[in-house]
Structure formats: structure tokens, C-alpha cells
N, CA, C and O atoms as a MOPAC input file, in Angstrom:
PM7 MOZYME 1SCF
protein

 N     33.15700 1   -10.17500 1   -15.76800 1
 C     32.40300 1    -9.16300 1   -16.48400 1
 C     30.92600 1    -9.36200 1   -16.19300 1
 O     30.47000 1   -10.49400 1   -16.35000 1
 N     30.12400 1    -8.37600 1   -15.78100 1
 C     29.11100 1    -8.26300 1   -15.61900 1
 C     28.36400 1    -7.50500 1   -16.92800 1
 O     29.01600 1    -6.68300 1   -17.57200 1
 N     26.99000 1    -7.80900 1   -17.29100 1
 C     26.49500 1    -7.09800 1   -18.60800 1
 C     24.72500 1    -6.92100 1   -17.58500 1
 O     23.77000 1    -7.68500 1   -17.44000 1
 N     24.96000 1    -5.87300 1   -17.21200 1
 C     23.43300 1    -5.83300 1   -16.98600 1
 C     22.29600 1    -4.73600 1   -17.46500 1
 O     22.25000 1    -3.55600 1   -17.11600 1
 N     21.36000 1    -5.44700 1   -18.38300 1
 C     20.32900 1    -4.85200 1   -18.98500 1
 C     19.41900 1    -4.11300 1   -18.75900 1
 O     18.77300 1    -3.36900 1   -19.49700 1
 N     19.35000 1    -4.38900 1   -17.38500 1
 C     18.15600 1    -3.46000 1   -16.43200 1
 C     18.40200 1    -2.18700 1   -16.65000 1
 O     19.54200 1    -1.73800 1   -16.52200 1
 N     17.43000 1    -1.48400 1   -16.98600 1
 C     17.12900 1     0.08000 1   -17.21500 1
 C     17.44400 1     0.73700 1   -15.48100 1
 O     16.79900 1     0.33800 1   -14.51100 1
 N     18.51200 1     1.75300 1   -15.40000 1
 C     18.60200 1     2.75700 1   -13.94100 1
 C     17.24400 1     2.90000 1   -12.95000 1
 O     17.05300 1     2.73300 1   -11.74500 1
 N     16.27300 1     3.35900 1   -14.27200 1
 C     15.25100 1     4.03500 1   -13.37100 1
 C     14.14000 1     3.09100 1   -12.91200 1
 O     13.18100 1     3.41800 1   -12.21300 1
 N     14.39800 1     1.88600 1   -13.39600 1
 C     13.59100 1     0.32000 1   -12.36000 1
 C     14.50500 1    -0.34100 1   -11.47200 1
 O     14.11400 1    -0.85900 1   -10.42600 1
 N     16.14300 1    -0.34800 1   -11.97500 1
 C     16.54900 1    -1.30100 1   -10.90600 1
 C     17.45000 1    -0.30300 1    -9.96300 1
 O     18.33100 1    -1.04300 1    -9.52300 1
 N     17.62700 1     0.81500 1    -9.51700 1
 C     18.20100 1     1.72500 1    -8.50600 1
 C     18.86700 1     0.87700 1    -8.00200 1
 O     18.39600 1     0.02700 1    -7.24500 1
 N     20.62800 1     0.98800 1    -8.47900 1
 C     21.15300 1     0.31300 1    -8.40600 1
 C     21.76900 1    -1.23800 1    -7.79800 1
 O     22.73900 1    -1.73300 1    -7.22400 1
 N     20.22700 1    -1.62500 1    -8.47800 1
 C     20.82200 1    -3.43600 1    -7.81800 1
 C     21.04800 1    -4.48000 1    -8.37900 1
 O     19.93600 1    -4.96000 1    -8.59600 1
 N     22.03000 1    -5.34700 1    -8.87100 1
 C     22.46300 1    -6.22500 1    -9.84500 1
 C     22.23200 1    -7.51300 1    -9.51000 1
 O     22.92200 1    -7.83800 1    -8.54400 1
 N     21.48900 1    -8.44100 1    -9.95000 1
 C     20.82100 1    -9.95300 1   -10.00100 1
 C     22.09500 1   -10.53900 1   -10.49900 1
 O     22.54700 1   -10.28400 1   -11.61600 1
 N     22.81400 1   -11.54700 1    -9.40200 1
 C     23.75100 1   -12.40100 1    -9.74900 1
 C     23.25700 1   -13.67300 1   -10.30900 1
 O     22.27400 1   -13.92200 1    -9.61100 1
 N     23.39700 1   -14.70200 1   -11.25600 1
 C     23.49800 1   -16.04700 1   -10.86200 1
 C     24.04900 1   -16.66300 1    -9.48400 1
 O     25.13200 1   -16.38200 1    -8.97200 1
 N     23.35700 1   -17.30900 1    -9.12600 1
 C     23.87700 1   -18.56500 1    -7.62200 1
 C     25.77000 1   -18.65900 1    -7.87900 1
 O     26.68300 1   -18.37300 1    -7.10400 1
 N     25.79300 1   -19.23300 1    -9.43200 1
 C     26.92600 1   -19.46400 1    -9.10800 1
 C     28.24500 1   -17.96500 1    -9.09200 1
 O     29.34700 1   -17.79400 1    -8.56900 1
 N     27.37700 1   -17.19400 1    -9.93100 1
 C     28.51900 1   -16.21000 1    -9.97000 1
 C     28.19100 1   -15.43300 1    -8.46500 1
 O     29.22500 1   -15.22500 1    -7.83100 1
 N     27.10000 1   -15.03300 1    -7.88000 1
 C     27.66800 1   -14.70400 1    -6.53800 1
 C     28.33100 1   -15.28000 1    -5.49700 1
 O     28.81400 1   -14.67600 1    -4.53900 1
 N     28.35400 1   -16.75900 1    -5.74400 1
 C     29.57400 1   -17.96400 1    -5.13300 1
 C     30.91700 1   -17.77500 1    -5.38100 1
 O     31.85600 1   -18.33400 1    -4.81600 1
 N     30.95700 1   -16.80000 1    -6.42300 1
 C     32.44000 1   -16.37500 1    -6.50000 1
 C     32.89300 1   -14.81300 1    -5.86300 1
 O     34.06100 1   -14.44000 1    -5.97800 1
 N     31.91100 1   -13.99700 1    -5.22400 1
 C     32.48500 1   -13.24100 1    -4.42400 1
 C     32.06400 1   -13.27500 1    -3.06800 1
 O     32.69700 1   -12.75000 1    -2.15100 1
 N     30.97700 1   -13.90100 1    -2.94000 1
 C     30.47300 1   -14.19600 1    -1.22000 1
 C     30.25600 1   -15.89000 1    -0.80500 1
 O     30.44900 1   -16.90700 1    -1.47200 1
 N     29.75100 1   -15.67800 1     0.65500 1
 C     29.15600 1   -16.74900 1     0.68800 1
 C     27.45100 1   -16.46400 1     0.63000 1
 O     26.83000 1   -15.55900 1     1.18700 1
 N     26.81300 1   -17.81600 1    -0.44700 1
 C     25.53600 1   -17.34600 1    -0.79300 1
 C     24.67700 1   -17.99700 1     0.34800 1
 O     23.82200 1   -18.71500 1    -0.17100 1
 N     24.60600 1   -18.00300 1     1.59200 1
 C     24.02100 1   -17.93000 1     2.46000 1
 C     23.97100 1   -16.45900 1     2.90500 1
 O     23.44400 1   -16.30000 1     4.00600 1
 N     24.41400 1   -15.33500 1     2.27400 1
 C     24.55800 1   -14.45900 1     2.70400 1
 C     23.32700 1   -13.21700 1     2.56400 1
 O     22.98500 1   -12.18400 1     3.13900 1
 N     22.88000 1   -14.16500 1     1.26800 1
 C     21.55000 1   -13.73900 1     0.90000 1
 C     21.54400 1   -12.16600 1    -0.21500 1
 O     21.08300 1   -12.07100 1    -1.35200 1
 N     22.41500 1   -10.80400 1     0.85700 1
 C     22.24800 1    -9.87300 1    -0.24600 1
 C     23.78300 1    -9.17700 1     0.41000 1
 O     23.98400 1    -9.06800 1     1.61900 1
 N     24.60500 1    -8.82400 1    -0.47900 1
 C     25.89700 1    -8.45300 1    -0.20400 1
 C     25.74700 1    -6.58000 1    -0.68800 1
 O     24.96100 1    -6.34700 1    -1.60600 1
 N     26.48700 1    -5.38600 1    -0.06200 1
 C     27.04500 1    -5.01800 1    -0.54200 1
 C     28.33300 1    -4.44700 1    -1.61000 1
 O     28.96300 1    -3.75300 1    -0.81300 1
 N     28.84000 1    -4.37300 1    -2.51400 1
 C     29.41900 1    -4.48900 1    -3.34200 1
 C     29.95200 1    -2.71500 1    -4.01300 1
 O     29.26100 1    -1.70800 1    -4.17100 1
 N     30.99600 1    -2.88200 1    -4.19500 1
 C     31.30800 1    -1.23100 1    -5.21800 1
 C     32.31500 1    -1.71300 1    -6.69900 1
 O     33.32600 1    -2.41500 1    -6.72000 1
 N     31.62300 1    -1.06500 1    -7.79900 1
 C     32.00800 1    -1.56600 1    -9.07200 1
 C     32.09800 1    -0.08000 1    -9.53100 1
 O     31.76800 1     0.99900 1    -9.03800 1
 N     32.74200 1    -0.52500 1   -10.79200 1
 C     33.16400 1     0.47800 1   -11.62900 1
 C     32.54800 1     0.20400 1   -12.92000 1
 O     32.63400 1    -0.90700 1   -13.44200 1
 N     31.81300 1     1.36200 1   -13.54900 1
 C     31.02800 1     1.06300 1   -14.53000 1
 C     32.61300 1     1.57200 1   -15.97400 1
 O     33.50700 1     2.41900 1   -15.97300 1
 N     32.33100 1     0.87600 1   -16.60200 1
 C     33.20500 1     0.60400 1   -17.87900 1
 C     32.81800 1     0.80300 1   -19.33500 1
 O     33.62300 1     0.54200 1   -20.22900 1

């Protein structure tokens, strides 16, 4: 579960992982991943 606070019209759609939680869908040498989510 992701909870992100950022207001639409500053962050056009881009979501700030923790190190470790983007370690759980990439490798974080990867620096910036594309991704598709479903808002809930």
C-alpha cells in the first residue's frame, strides 16, 4: 500500500519511494523506474 500526500498539481504524477520499498519492485541502482498503479 502506498499513501501518498503530495497534492496532483506539484507532483504530476511522481511517487517518492523509500530505498527500501523501491528494493521491493526494482533494482535501486536503477535510479527512476517506470511503474502503472491503480488508484483505490
Amino acid at each position: 500500500k502506498i499513501v501518498d500526500y503530495c497534492k496532483p498539481e506539484s507532483c504530476r504524477g511522481t511517487i517518492n519511494l523509500s530505498e527500501e520499498a523501491f528494493a521491493t519492485i526494482a533494482d535501486t541502482a536503477s535510479g527512476v523506474i517506470n511503474v502503472s498503479y491503480q488508484k483505490v
